[in-house]
C-alpha positions as CSV (number, residue, x, y, z in Angstrom):
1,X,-23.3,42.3,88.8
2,X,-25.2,44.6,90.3
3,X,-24.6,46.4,93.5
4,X,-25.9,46.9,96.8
5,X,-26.9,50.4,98.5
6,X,-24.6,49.7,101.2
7,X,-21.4,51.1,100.1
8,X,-19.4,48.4,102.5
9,X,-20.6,45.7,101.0
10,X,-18.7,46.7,97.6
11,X,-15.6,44.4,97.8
12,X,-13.8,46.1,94.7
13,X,-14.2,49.4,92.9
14,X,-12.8,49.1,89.4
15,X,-10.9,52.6,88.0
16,X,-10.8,53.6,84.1
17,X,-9.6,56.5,83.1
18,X,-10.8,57.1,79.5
19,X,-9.3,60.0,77.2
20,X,-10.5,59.4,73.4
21,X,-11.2,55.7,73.7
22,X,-14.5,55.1,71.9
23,X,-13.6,52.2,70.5
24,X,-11.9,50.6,73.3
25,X,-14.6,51.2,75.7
26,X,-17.1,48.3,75.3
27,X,-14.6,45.7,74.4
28,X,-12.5,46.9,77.8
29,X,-15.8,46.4,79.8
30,X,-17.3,43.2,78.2
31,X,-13.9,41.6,79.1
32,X,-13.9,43.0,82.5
33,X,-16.9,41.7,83.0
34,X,-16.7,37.9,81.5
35,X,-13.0,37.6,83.2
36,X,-13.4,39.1,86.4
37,X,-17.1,39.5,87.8
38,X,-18.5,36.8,86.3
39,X,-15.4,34.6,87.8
40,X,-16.0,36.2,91.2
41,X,-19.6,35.9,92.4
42,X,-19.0,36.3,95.8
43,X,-17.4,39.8,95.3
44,X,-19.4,43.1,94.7
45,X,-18.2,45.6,92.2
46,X,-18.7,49.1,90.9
47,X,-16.6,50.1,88.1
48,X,-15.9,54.0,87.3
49,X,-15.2,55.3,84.4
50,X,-13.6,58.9,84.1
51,X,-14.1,60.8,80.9
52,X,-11.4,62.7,81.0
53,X,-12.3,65.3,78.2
54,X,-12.3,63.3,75.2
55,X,-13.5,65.2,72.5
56,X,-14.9,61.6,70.5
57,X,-17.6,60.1,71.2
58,X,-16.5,58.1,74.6
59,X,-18.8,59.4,76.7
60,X,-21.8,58.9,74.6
61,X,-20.4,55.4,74.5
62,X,-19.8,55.3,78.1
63,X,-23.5,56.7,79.0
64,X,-25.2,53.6,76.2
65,X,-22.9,51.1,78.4
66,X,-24.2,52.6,81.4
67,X,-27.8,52.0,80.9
68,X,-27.4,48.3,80.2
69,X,-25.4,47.5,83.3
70,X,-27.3,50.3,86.1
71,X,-25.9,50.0,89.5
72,X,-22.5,48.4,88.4
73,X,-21.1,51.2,85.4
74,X,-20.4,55.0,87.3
75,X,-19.1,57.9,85.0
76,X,-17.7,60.9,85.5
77,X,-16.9,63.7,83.0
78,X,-14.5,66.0,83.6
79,X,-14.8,69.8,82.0
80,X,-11.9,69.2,80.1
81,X,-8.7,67.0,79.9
82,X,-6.5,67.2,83.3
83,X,-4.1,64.0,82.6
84,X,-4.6,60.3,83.5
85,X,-2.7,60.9,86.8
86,X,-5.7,63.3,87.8
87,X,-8.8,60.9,86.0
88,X,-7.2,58.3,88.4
89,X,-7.1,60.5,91.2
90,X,-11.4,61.7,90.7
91,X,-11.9,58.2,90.5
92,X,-10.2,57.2,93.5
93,X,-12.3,60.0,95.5
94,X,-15.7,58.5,94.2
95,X,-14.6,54.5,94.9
96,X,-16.2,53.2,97.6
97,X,-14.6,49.7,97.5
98,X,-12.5,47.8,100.3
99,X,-10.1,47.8,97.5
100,X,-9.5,49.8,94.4
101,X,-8.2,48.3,90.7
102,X,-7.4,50.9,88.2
103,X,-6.8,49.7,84.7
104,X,-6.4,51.1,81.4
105,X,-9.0,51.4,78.7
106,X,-6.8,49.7,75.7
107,X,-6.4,46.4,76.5
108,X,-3.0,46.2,76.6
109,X,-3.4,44.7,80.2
110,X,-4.8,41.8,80.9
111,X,-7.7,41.9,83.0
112,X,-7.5,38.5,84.1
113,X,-4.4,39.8,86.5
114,X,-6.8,41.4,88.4
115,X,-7.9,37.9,90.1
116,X,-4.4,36.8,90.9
117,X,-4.0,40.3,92.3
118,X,-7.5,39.2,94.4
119,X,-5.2,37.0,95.7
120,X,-2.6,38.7,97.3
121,X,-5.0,41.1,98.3
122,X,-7.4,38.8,100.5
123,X,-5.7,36.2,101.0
124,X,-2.2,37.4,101.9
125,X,-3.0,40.8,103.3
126,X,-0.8,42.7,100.9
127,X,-2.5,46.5,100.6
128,X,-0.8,47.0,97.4
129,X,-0.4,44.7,94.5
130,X,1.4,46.0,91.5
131,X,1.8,44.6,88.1
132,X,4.9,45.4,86.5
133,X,5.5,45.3,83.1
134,X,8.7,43.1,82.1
135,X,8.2,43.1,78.8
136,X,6.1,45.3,76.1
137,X,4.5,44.3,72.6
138,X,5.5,47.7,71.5
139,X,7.3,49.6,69.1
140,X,11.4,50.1,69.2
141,X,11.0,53.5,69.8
142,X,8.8,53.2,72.7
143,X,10.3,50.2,74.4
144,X,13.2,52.4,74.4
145,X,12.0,55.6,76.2
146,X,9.9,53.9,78.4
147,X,13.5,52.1,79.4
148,X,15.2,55.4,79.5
149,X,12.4,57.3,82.1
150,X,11.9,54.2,84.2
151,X,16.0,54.2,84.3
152,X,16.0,57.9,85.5
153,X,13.3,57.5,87.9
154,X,15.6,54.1,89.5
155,X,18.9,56.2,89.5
156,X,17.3,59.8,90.7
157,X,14.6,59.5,93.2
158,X,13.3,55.7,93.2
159,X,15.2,52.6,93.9
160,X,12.6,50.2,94.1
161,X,10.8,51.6,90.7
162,X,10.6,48.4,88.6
163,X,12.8,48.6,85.4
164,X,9.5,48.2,83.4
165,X,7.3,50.7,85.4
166,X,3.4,50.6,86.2
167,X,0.4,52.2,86.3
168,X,-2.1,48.6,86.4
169,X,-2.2,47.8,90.3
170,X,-4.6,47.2,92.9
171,X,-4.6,49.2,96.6
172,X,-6.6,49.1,99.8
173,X,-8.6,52.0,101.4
174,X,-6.0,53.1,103.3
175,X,-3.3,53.5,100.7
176,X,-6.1,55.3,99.0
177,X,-6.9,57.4,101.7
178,X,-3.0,58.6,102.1
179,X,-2.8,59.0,98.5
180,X,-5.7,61.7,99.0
181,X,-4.9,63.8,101.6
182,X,-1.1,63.9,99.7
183,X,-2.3,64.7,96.2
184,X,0.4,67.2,94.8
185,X,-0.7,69.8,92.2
186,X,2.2,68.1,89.6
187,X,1.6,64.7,91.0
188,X,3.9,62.0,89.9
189,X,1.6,58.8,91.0
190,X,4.0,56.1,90.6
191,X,6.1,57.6,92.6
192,X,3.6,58.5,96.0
193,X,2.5,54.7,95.4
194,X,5.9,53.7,96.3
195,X,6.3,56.7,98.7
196,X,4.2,55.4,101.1
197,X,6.4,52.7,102.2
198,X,3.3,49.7,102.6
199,X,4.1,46.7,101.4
200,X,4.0,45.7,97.9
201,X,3.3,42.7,96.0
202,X,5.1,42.9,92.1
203,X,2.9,40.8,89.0
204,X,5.7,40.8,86.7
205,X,3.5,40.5,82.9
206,X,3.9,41.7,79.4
207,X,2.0,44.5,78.2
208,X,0.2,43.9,74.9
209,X,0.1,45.5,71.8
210,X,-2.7,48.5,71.3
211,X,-4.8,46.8,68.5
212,X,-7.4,49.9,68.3
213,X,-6.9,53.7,67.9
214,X,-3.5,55.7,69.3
215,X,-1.9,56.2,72.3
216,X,-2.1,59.9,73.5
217,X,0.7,59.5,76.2
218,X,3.2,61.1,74.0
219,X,6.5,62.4,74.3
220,X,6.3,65.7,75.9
221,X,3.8,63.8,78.2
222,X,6.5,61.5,79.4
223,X,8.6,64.2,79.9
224,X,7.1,66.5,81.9
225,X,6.0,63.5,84.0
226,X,9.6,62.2,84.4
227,X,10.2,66.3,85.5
228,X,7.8,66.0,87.7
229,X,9.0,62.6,89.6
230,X,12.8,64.0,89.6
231,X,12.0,67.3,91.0
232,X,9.5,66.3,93.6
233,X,11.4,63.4,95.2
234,X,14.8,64.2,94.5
235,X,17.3,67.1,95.8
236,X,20.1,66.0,93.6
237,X,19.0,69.0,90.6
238,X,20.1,71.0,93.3
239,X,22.9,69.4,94.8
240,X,24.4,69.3,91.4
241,X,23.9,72.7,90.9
242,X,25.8,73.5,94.0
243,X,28.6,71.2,93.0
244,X,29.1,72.1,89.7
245,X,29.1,75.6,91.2
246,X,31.7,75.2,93.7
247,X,33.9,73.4,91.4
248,X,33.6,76.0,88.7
249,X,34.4,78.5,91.5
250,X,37.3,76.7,92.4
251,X,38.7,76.0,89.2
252,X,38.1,80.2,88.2
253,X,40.0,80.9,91.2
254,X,43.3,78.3,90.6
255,X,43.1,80.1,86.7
256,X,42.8,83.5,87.9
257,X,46.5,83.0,89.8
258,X,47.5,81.2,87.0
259,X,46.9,84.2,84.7
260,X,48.2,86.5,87.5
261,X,51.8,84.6,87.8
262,X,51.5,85.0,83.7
263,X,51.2,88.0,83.5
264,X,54.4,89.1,86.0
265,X,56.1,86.4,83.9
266,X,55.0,87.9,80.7
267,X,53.7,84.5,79.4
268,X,49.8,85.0,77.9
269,X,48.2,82.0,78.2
270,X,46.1,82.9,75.0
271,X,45.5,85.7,72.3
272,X,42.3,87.2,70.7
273,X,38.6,87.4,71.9
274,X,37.9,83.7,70.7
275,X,39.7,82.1,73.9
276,X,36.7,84.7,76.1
277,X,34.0,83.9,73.9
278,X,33.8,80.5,74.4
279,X,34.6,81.3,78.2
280,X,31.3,83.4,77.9
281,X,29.2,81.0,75.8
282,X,30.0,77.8,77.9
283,X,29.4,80.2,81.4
284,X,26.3,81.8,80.4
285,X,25.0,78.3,78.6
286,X,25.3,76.9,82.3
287,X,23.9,79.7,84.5
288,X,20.9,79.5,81.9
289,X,20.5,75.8,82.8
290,X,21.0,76.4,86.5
291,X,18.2,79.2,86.3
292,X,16.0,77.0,84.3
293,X,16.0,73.8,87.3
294,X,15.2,76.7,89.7
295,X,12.5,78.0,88.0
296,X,10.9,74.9,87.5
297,X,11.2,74.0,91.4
298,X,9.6,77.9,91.4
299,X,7.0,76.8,89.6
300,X,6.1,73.6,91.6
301,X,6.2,75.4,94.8
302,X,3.6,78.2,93.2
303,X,1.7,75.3,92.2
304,X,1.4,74.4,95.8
305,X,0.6,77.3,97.3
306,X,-1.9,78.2,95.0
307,X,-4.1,75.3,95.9
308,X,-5.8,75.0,92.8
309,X,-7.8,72.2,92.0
310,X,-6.6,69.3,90.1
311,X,-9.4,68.8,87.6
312,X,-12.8,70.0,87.6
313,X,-16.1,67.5,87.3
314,X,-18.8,68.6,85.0
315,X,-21.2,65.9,86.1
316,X,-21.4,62.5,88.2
317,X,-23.9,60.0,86.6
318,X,-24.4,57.3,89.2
């Protein structure tokens, strides 16, 4: 359905990030389209895709999609590839929608949660419906580290993170609006979502398998993300490191008397250089750790103060 000049009169603005998803993108938006706006005349939608420097043929894709469906289909193209966190983000700036849905571009969820997330929305006032994934159609392997971050994130800086995490939900302006005037250079998004302390509504679903192309969110992704929840929201890093130094301290000094009273009593605890060379190795193993989680709270904080812009837009077609 087409859309209205009048940006207030758009009841729903429709987010998908896109990152090397030529394949996925018309079958994402034909089913979009048959589930959700055709099933909801009443509403007005805009949906924006964010090209977030694929180097396929999406956008080409994205711009043919475009001309058959003018005044619903936005794109933007950013320079090059900034992460989904940051495609969801440019989105969000350019939605003009009393609320905003953003949605992969695989398929693996279901767009017909988005109506019974209409539902919670305007009908029971919630400003933030989330669906949660209790179950995946995935491998072993991924099942498994997905488990294993969303566990971290629960134990270190997020109680109320479901077990299954998220990143398929629905928000209102003002959630939006917060999440904005927030936005951290090493953003985790999850986490200011639940940050903000609004109440939330949790669709419990399983998330299907991918049945075209490869997921780029790969390891070394989901690790610098889980970094990047632990060490914004949490001060335990630190706290441990101020622990595990006080006990060390502690337990150097009770040995240094210890070898002191030996030594009067001519009783050496131990002989040879072996006994101090794996005193060294384990001591200078755990001051490099120690220096390593400070310099990557160092790093954050530079991040910050630089003030650097998240991702860069190459051009808007509206």
């Amino acid at each position: 359905m087409s859309n209205p000049e009048s940006n207030s009169e758009i009841s729903c603005s429709i987010v998908i990030p896109v990152f090397c998803n030529e394949l996925n993108i018309e079958p994402t938006f034909n089913k979009i389209n048959d589930v959700v706006i055709k099933k909801n005349p009443h509403l007005m939608f805009e949906i924006i895709f964010v090209d977030d420097g694929s180097y396929d043929n999406s956008l080409e894709k994205l711009i043919e999609l475009k001309k058959s469906h003018e005044g619903l289909i936005k794109i933007i193209k950013f320079t090059r590839n900034f992460g989904q966190v940051n495609a969801i983000y440019a989105g969000y700036s350019r939605a003009k929608g009393k609320c905003i849905v953003n949605i992969s571009a695989d398929l693996q969820d279901s767009p017909e949660l988005i109506n019974e997330m209409f539902k919670y929305y305007f009908e029971e006032n919630y400003p933030i419906v989330i669906c949660t994934r209790s179950d995946r159609d995935e491998s072993f392997a991924r099942r498994t580290t997905s488990k294993m971050f969303y566990a971290a994130m629960r134990k270190l800086s997020f109680s109320n993170m479901p077990a299954g995490g998220f990143d398929f939900l629905l928000i209102d302006q003002k959630v939006k609006s917060l999440l904005l005037s927030n936005m951290e250079a090493n953003a985790f998004w999850q986490g200011q979502i639940l940050w903000t302390g609004y109440k939330v509504k949790f669709i419990p679903y399983t998330r299907q398998k991918r049945e075209i192309g490869e997921s780029k969110w790969t390891f070394s992704k989901k690790l610098k993300y889980l970094i990047d929840g632990v060490l914004g929201y949490s001060f335990l890093p630190i706290r441990l490191m101020s622990i595990l130094g006080l006990l060390i301290s502690l337990s150097g000094f009770v040995y240094s008397i210890f070898i002191v009273i030996a030594k009067f009593t001519g009783n050496v605890p131990f002989q040879g250089w072996a006994p101090l060379m794996i005193l060294v190795l384990l001591l200078s193993g755990f001051q490099m750790l120690m220096l390593g989680i400070i310099g990557e709270y160092l790093w954050r904080t530079l991040d910050e103060v630089r003030r650097r812009q998240a991702y860069v837009i190459e051009s808007f077609y509206d």
